[in-house]
N, C-alpha and C positions, 0 to 999 in steps of 0.2 A: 528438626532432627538433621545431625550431620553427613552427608555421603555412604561415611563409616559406620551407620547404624545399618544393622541387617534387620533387629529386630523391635519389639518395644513390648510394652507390660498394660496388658486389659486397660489401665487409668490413661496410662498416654495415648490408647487407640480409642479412647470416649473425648478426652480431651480435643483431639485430632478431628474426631468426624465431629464432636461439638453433641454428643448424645450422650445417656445415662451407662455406667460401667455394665448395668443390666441385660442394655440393648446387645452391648458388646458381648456379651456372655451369649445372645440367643443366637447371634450371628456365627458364634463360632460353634454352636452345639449344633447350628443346621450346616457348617462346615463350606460357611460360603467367605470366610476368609481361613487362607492355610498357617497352621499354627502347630505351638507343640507343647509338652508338659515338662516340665523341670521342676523338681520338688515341689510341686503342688501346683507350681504357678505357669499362669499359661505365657507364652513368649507368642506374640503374634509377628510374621514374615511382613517385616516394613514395607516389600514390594504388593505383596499381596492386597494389604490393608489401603494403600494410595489407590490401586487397579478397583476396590472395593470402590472406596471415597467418590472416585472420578465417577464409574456406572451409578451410583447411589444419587449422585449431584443431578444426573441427567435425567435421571427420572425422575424425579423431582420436578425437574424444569420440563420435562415432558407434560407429568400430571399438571404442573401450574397450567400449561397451553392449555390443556383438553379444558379445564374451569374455568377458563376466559370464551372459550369458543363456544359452550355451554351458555355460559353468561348471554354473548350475544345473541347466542339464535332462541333464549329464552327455554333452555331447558333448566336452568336452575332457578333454585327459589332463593335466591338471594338476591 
C-alpha cells in the first residue's frame, strides 16, 4: 500500500495480516480494528489495521515464548 492509502477493503486487510476474509469480518464485528460502511462494503482505517497487525504479530511471538518455556521446564506434552 501506498502512503496515500487511508483505507483498504476486507480482502486486502486478510491479504495483509495473511488470514481468512472471515477472521477479518470477526475482528471488525468485535470493533477491534476502526472501520466504516460504504454501500455495503466495509472500508478498514489502514492505520488502524497496521496498529492491529504490529499487536496481533507480538502476541504471537509472546505465546510462541510461553510454548518454548513450557517445553522446557516439561509442562507440555509435546
Amino acid at each position: 500500500m501506498s502512503p496515500a492509502v487511508s483505507e483498504c477493503t476486507v480482502a486486502q486487510a486478510a491479504k495483509f495480516l495473511d488470514v481468512s476474509e472471515g477472521f477479518v469480518d470477526e475482528v471488525l464485528d468485535d470493533n477491534l480494528i476502526k472501520h466504516r460502511l460504504e454501500g455495503g462494503r466495509r472500508l478498514i482505517d489502514w492505520n488502524s489495521l497496521q496498529d492491529y497487525g504490529q499487536e496481533r504479530n507480538q502476541k504471537l511471538v509472546e505465546a510462541e515464548g510461553l510454548f518454548h518455556f513450557f517445553q522446557e521446564i516439561g509442562l507440555s506434552d509435546d
